[in-house]
DSSP file (Angstrom, degrees, kcal/mol; ACC not computed):
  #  RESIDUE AA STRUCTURE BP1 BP2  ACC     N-H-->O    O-->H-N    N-H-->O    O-->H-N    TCO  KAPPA ALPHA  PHI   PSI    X-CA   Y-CA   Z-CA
    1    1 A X     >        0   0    0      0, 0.0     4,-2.2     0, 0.0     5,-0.3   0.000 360.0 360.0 360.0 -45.4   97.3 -156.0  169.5
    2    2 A X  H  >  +     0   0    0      1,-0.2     4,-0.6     2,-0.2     5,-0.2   0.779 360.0  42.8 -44.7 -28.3   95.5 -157.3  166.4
    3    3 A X  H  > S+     0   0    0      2,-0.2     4,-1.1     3,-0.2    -1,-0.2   0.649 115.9  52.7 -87.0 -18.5   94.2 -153.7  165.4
    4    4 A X  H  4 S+     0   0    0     -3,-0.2    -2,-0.2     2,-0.2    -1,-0.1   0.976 114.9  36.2 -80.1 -74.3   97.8 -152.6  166.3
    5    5 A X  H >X S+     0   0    0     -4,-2.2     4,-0.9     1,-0.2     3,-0.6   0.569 118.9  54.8 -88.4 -20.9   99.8 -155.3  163.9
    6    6 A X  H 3X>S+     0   0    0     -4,-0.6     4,-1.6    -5,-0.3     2,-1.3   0.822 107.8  45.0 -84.2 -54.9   96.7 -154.8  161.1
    7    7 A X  H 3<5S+     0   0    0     -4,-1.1    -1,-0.2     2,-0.2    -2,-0.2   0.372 116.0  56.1 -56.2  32.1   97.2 -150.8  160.9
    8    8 A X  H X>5S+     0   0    0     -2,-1.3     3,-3.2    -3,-0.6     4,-0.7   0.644 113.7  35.1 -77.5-101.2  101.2 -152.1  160.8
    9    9 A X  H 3X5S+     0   0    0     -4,-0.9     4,-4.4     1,-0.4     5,-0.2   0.372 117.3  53.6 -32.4 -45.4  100.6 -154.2  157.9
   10   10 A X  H 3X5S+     0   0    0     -4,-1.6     4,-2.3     2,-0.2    -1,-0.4   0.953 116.5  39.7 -64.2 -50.4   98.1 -151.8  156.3
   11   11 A X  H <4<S+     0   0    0     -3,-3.2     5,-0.3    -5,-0.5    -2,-0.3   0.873 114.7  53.0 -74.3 -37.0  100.6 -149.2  156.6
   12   12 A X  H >X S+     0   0    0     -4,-0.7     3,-5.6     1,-0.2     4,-2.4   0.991 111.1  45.5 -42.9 -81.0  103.1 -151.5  155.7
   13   13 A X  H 3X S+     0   0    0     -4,-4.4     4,-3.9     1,-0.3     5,-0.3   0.797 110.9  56.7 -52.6 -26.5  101.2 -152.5  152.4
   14   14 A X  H 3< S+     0   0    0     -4,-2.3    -1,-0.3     1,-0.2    -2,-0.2   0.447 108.2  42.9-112.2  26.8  100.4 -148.9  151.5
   15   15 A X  H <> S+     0   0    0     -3,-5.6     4,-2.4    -5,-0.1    -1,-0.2   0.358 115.6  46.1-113.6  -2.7  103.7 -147.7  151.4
   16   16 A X  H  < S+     0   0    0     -4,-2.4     4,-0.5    -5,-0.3    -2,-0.2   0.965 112.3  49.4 -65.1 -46.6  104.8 -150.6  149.7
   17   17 A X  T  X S+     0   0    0     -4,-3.9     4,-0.7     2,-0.2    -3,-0.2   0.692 115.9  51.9 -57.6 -39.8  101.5 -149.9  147.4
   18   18 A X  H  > S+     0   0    0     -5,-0.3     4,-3.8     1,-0.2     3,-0.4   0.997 107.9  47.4 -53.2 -66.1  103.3 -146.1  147.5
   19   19 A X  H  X S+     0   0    0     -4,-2.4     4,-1.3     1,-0.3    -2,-0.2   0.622 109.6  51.1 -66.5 -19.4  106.8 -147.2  146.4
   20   20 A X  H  > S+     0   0    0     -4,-0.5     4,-1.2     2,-0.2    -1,-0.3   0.788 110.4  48.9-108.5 -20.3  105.4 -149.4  143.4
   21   21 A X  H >X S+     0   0    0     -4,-0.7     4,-3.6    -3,-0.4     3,-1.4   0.948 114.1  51.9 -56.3 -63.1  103.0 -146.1  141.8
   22   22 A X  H >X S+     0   0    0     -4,-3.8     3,-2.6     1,-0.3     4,-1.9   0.749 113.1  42.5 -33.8 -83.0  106.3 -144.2  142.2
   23   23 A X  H 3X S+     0   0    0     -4,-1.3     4,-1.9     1,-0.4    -1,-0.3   0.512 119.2  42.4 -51.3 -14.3  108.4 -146.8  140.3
   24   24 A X  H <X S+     0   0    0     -3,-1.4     4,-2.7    -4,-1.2     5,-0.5   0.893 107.6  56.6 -76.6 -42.7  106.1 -147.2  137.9
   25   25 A X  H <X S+     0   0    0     -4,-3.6     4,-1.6    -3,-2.6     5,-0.3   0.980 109.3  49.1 -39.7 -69.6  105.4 -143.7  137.6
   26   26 A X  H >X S+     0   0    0     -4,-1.9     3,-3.6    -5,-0.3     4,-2.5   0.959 110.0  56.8 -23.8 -79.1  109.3 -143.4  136.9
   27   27 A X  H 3X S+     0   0    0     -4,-1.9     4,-2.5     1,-0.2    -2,-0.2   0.714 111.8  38.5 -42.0 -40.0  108.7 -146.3  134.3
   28   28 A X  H 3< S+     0   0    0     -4,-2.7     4,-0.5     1,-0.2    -1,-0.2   0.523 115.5  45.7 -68.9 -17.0  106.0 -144.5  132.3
   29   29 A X  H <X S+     0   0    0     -3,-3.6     4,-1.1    -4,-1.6    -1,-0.2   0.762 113.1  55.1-103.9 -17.9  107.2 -141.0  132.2
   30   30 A X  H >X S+     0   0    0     -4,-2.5     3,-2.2    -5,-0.3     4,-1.6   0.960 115.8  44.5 -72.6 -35.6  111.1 -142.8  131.3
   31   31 A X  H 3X S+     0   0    0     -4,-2.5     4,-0.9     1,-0.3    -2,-0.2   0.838 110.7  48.6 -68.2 -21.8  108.9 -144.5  128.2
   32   32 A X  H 3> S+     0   0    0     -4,-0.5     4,-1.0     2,-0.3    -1,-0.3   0.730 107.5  57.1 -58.3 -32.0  107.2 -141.5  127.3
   33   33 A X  H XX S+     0   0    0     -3,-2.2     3,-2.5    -4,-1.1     4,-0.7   0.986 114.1  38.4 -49.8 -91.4  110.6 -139.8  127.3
   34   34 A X  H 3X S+     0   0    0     -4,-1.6     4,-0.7     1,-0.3    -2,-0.3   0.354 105.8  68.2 -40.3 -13.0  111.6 -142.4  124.8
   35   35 A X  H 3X S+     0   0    0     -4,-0.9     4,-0.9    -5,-0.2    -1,-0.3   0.854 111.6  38.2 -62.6 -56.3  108.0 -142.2  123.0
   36   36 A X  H <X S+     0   0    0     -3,-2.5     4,-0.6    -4,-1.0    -2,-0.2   0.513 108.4  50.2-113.0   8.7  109.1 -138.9  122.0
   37   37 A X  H >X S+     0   0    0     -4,-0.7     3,-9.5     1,-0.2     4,-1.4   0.822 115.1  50.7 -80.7 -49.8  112.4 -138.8  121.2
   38   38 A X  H 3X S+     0   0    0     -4,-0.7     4,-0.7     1,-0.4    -2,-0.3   0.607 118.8  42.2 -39.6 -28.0  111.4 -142.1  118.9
   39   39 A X  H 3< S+     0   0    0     -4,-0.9    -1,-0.4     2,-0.2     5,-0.3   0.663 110.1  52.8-112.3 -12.2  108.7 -139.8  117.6
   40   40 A X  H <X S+     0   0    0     -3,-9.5     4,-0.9    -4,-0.6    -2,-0.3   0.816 113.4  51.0 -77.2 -24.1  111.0 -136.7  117.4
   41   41 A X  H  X S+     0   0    0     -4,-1.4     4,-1.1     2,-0.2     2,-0.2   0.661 107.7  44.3 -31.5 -57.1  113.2 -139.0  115.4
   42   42 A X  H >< S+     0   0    0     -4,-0.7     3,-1.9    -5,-0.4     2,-0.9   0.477 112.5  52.3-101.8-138.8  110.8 -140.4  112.8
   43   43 A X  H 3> S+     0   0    0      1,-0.4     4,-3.2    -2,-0.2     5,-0.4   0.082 115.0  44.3 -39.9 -59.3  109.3 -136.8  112.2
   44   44 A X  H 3X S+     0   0    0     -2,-0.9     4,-2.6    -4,-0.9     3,-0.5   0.989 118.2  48.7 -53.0 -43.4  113.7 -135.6  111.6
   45   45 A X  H <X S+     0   0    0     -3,-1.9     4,-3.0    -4,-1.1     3,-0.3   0.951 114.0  40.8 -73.4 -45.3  113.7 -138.9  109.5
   46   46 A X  H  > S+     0   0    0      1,-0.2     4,-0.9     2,-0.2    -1,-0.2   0.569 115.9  53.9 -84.4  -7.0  110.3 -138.0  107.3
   47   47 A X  H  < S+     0   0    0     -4,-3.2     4,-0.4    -3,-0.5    -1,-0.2   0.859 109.3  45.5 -91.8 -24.3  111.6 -134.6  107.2
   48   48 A X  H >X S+     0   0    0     -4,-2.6     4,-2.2    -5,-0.4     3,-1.2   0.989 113.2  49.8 -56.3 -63.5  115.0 -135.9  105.7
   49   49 A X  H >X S+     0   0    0     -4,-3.0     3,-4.8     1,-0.3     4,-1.2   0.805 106.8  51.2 -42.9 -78.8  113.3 -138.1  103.3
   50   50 A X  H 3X S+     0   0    0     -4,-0.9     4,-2.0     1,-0.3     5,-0.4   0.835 117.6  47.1 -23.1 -25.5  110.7 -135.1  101.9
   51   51 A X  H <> S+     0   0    0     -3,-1.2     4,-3.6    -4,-0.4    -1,-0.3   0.962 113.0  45.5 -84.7 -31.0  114.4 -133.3  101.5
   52   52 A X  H <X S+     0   0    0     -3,-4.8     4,-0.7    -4,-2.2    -1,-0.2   0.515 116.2  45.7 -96.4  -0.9  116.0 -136.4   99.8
   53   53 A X  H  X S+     0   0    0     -4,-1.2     4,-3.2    -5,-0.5     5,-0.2   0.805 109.8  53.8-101.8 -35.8  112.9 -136.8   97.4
   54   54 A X  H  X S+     0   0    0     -4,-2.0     4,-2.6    -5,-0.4    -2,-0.2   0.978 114.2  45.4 -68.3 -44.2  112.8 -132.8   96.6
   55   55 A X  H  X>S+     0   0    0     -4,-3.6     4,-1.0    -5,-0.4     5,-0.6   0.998 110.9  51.7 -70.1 -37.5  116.7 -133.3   95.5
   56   56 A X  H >X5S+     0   0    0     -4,-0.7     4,-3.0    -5,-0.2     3,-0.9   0.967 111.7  42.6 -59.3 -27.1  116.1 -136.3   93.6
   57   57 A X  H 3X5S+     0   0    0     -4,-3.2     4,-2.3     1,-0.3     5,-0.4   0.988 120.0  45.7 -89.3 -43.3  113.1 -134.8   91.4
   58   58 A X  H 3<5S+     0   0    0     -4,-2.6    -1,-0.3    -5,-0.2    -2,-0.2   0.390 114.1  49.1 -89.0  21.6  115.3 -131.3   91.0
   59   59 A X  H <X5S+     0   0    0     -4,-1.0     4,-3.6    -3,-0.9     5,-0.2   0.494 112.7  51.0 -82.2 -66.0  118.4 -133.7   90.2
   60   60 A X  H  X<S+     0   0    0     -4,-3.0     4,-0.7    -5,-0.6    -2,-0.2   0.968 112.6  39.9 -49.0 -49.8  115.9 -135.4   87.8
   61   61 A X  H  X S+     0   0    0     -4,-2.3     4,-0.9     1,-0.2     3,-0.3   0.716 118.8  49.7 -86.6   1.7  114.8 -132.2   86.0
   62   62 A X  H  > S+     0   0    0     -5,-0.4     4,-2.2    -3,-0.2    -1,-0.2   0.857 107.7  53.9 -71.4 -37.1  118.7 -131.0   86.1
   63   63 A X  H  X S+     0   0    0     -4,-3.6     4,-1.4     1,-0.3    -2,-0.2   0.720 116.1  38.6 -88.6 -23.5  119.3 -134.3   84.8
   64   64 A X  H  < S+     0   0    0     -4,-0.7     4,-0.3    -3,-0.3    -1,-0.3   0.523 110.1  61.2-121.9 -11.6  116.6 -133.2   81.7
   65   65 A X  H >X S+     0   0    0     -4,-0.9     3,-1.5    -3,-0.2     4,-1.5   0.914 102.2  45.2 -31.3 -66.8  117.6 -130.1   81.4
   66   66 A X  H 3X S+     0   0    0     -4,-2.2     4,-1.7     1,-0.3     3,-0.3   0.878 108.8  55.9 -74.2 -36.6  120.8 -130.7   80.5
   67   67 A X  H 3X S+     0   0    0     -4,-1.4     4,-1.0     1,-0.2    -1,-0.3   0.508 110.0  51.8 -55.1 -12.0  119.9 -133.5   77.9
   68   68 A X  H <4 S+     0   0    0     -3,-1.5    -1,-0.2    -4,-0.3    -2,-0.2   0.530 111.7  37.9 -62.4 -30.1  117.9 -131.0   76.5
   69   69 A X  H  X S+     0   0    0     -4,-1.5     4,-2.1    -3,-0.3    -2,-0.2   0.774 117.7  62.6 -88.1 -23.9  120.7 -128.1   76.2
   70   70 A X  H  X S+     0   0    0     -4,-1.7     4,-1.6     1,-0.2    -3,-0.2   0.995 111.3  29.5 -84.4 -58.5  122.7 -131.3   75.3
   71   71 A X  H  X S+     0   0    0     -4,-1.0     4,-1.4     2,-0.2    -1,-0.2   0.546 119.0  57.5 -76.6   9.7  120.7 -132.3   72.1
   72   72 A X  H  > S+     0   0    0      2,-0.2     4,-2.9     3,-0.1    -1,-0.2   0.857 114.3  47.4 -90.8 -57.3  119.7 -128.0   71.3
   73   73 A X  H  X S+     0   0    0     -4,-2.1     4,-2.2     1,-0.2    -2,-0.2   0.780 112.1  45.1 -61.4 -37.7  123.5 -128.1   71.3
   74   74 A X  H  X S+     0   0    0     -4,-1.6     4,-2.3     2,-0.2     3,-0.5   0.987 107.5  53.0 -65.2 -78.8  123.7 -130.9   69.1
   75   75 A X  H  X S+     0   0    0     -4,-1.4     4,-2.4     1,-0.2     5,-0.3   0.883 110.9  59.7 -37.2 -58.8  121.1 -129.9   66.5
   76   76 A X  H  X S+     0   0    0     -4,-2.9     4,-1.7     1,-0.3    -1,-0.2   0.774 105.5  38.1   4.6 -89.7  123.3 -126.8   66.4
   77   77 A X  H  X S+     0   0    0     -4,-2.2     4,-1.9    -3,-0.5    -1,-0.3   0.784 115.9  51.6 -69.2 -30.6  126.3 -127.9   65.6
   78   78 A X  H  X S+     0   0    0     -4,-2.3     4,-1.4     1,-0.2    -1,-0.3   0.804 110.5  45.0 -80.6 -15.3  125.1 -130.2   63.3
   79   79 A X  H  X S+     0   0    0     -4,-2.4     4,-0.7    -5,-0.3    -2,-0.2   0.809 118.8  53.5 -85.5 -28.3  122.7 -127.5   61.3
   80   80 A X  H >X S+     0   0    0     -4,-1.7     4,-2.0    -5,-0.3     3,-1.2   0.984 111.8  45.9 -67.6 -52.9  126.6 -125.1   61.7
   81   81 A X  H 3<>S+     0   0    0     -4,-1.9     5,-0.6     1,-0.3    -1,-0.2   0.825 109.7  49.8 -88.1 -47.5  128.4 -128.1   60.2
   82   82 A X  H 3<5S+     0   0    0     -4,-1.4    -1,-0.3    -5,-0.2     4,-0.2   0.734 113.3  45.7 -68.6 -16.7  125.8 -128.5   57.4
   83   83 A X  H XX5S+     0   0    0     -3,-1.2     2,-3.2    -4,-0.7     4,-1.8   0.911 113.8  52.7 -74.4 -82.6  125.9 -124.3   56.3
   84   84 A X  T 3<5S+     0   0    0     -4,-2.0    -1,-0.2     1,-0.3    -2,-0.2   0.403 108.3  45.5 -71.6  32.3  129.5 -124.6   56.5
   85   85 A X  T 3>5S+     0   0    0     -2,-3.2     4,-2.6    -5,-0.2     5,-0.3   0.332 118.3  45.4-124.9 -29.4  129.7 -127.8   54.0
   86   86 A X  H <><S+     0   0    0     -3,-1.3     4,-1.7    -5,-0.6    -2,-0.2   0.966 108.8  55.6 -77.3 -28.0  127.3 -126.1   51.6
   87   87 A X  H  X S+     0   0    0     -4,-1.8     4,-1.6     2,-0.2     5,-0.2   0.958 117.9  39.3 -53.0 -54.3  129.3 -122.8   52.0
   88   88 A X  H  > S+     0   0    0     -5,-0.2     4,-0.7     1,-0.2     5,-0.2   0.955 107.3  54.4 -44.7 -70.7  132.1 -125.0   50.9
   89   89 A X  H  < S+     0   0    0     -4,-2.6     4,-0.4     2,-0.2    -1,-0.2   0.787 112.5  49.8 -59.1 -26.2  130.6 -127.0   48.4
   90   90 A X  H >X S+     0   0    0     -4,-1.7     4,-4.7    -5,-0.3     3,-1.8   0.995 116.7  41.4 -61.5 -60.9  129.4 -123.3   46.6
   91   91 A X  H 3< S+     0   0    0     -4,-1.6    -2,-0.2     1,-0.4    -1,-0.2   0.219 110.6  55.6 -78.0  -1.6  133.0 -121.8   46.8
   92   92 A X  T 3X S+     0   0    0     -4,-0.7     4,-1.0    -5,-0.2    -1,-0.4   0.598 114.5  39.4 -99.6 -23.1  134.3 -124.9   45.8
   93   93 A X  H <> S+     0   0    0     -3,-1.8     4,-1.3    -4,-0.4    -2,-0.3   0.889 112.0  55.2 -89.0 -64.8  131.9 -124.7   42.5
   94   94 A X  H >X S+     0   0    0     -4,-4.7     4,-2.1     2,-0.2     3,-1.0   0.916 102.0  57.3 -41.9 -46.3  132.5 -121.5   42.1
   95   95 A X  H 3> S+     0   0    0      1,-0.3     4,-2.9     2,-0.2    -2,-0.2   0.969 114.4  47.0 -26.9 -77.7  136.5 -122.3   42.0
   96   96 A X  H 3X S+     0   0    0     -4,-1.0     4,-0.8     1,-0.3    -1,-0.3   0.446 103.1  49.4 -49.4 -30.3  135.6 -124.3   39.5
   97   97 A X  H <X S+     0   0    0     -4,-1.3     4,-1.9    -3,-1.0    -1,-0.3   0.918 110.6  51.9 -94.2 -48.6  133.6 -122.6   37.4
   98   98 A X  H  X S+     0   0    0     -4,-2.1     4,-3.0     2,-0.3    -2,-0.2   0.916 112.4  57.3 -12.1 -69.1  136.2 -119.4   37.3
   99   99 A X  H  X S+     0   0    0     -4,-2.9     4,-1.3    -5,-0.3    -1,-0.2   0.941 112.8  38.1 -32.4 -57.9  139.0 -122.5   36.4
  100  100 A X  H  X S+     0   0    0     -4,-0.8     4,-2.0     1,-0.2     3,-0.4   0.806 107.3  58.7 -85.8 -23.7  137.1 -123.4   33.7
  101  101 A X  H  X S+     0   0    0     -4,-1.9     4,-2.3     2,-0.2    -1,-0.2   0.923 110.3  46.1 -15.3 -75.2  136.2 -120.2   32.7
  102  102 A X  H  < S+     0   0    0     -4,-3.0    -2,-0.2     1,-0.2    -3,-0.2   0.617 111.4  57.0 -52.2 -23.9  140.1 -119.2   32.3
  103  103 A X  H  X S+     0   0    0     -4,-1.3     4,-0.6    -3,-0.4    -1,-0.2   0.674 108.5  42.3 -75.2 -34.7  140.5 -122.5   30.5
  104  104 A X  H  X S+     0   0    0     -4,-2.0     4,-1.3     2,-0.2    -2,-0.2   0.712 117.8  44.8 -73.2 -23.8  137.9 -121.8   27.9
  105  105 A X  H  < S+     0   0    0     -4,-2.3     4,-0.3     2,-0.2    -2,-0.2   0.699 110.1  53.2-104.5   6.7  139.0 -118.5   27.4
  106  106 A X  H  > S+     0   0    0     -5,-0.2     4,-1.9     2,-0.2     5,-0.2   0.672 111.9  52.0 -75.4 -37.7  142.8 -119.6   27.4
  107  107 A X  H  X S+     0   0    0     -4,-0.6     4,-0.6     2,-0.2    -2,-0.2   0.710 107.7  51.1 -79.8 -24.6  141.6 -122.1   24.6
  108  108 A X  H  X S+     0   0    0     -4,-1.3     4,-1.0     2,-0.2    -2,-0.2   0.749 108.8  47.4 -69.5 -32.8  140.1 -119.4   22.8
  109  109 A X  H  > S+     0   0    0     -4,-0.3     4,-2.2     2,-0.2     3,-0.4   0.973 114.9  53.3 -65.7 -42.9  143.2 -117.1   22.8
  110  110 A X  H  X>S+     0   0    0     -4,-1.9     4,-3.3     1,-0.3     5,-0.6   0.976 107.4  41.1 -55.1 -66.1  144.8 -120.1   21.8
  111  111 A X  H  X5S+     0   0    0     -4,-0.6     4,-0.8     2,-0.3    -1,-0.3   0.889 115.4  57.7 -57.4 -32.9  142.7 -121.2   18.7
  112  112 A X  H  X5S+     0   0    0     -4,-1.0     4,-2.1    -3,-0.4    -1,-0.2   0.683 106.0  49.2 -66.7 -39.5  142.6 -117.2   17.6
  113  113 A X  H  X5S+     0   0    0     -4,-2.2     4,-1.5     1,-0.2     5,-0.3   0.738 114.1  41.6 -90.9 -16.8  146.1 -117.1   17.6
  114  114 A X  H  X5S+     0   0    0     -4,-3.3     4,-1.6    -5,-0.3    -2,-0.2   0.777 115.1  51.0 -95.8 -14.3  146.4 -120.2   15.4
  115  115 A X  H  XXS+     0   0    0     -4,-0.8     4,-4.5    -5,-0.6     5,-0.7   0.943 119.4  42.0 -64.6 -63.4  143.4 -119.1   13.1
  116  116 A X  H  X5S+     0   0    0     -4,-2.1     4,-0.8     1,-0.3    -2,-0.2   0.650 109.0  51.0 -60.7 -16.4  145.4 -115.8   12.9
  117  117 A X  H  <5S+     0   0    0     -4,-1.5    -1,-0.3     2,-0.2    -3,-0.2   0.925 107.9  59.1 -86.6 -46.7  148.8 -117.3   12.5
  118  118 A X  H >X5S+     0   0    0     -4,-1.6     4,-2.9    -5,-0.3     3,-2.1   0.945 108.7  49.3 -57.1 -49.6  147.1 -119.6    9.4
  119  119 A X  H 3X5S+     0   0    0     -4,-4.5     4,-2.9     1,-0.4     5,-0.5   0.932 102.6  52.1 -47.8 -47.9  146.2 -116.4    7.8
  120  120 A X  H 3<<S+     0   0    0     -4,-0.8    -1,-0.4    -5,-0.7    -2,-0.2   0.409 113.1  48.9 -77.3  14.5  149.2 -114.7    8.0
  121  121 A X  H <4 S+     0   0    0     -3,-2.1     4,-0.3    -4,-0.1    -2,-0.2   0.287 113.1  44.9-111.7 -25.7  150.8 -117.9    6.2
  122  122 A X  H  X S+     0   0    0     -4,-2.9     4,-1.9     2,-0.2    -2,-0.2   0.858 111.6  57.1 -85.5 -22.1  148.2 -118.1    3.5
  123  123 A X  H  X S+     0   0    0     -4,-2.9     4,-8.8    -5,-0.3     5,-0.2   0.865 115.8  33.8 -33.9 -53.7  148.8 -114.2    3.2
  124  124 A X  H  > S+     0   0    0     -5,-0.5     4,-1.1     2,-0.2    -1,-0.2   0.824 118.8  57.2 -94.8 -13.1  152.6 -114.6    2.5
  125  125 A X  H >4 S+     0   0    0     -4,-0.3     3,-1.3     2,-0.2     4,-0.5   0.969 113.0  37.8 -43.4 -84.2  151.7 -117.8    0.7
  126  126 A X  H >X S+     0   0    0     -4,-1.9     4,-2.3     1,-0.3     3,-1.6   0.815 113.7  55.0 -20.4 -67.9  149.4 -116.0   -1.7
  127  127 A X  H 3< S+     0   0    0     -4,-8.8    -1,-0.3     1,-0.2    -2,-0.2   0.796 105.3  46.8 -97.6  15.6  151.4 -113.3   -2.0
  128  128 A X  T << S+     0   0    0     -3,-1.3    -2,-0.2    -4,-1.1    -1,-0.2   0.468 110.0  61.7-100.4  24.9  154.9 -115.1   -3.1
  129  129 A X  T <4 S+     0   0    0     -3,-1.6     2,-2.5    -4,-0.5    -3,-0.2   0.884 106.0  48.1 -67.3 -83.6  152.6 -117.2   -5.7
  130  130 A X     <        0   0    0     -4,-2.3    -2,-0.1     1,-0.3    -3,-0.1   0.171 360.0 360.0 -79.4  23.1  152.0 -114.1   -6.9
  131  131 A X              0   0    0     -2,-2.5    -1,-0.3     0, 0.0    -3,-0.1   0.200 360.0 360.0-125.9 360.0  155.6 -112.5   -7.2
């Protein structure tokens, strides 16, 4: 009866000894499940970041692009703005010089006709002395 009631107990213990591999077996293959989502995870997370670092640096050279095209645009206008005030400032001299042109030679007609008028008054002076 002793050999009987130990091959019980042995049998006993080594299905018990079964039943706790299983459940552990279970336990290790659910955390290994969860080791790899956790690792499928972090790989999707380091693949976001590399994506979120490549749009910030082409956000950065968009960002230095345009402050480049901003001040090209700027020189521009300011080199447009400086033709057209010297364009100005010529055709505004010229204006001017044409004015004064017309003024001098308006002051010449003038002075020609008053030379000439004094002649023609010392003429008819002159000659009703002399009648």
């Amino acid at each position: 009866a002793d050999s009987r009631q130990v091959s019980a107990q042995f049998a006993a213990l080594t299905r018990q000894h079964e039943e706790y591999v299983a459940h552990a077996e279970q336990a290790v293959s659910g955390f290994e499940s969860k080791l790899d989502a956790a690792s499928a995870h972090r790989k999707e997370m380091e693949q976001t970041h590399q994506e979120l670092e490549h749009a910030h640096s082409a956000l950065k050279q968009t960002h230095q692009d345009a402050a480049a095209q901003h001040q090209a645009v700027l020189a521009a206008a300011a080199a447009a703005a400086e033709h057209a005030l010297t364009t100005l400032q010529a055709e505004s001299h010229k204006a001017l010089q044409e004015e004064v042109a017309r003024q001098v030679a308006r002051y010449t007609t003038f002075q020609n006709d008053v030379a000439r008028e004094r002649a023609l008054d010392a003429e008819a002076a002159t000659a009703a002395a002399t009648t």
